[in-house]
C-alpha positions in Angstrom: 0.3 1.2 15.5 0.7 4.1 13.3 -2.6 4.7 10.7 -2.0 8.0 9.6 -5.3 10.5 9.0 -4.3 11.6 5.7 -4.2 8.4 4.0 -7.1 6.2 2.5 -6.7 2.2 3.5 -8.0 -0.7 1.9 -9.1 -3.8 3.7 -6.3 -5.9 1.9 -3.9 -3.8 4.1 -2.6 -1.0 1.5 -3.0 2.7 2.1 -3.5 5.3 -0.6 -2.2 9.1 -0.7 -3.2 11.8 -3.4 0.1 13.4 -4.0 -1.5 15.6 -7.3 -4.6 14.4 -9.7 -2.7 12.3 -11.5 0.0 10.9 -9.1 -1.1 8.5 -6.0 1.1 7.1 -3.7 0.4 2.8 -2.7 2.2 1.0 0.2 1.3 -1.2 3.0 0.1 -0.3 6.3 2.0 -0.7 9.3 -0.5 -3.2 10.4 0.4 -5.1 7.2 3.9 -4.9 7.9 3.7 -6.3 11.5 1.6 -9.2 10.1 4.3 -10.3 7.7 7.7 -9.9 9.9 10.9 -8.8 8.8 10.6 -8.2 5.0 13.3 -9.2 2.7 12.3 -8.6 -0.7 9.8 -7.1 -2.7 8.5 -7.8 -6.6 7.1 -5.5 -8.8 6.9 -6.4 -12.3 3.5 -4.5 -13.0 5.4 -0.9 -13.9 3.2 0.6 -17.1 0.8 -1.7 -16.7 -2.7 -0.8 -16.3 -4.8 -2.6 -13.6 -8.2 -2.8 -12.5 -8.9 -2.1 -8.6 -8.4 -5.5 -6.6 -6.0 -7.1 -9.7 -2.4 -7.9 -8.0 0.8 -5.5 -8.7 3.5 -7.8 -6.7 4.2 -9.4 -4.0 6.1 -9.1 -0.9 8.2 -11.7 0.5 9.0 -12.3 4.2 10.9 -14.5 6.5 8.2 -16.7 6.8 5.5 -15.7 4.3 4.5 -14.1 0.4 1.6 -11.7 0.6 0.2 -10.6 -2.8 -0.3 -6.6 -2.7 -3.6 -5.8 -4.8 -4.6 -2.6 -6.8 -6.7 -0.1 -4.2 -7.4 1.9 -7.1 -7.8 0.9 -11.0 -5.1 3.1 -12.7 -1.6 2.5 -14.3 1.3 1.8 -12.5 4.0 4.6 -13.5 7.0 4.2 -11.3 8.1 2.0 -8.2 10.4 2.8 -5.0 13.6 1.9 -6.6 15.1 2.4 -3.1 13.5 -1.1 -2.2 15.6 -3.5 -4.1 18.5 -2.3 -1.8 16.7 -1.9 1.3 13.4 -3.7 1.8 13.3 -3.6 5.2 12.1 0.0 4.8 8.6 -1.2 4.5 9.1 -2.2 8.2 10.8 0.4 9.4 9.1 3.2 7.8 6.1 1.7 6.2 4.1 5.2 5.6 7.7 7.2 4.2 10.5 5.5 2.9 8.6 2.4 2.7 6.2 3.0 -0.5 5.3 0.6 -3.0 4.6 2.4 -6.4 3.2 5.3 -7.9 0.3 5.2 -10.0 -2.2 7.6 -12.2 -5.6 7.3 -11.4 -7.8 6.1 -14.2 -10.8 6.3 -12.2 -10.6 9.1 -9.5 -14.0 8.0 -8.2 -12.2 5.0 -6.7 -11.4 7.1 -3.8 -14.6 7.1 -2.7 -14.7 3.5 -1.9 -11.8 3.2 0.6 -11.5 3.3 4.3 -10.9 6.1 6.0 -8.6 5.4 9.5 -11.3 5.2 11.8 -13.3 2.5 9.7 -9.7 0.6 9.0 -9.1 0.8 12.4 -12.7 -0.8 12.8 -11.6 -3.4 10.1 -8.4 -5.0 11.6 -10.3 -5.0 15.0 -8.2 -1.6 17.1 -10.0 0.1 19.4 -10.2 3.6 19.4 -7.7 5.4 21.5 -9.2 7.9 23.8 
């Protein structure tokens, strides 16, 4: 499985990237997406909305499955991946790219603190390290 070293992770399975100050990138891991299966459709109705860290922003539908996808951060959410309506599968295929949820604006920046880094989400879903 892919965890890239650059991201922050949460233990509900999103991952967290700092593209400015005020713009952060939210998907799901790849961990995530081998968990839930082939996905088929994704809802995001949170867009605007400001939400505390750990509040729900959507959901993510599979063949077999709905998972919830919670806040990692407390901010607002400002835009989402358009490019998912058409083509949800991207969050299997290319969970860490093409496959991101929404972005959002930090209203607490201290937030960051408080996530995983690889090695300890790594730790958390039970990986070994690779040597």
């Amino acid at each position: 499985m892919n965890f890239p070293d650059n991201l922050r992770y949460t233990k509900d399975h999103e991952w967290i990237k700092a593209e400015s100050d005020d713009v952060w990138v939210v998907g799901i891991t790849d961990f995530a997406q081998r968990e839930l299966g082939d996905i088929v459709y994704v809802e995001i109705e949170t867009v605007g909305e400001t939400l505390e860290v750990g509040e729900v922003f959507g959901t993510v539908e599979a063949v077999k499955t709905v998972s919830e996808l919670f806040m990692p951060v407390s901010g607002t959410i400002e835009s989402l991946n358009e490019g998912l309506e058409d083509a949800p599968e991207s969050l299997n295929s290319a969970p860490y790219e093409e496959g991101w949820l929404v972005k959002i604006k930090p209203s607490n920046p201290e937030d960051w603190k408080d996530l995983l880094e690889v090695a300890a989400y790594k730790e958390h879903i039970g990986q070994e390290e690779e040597e």
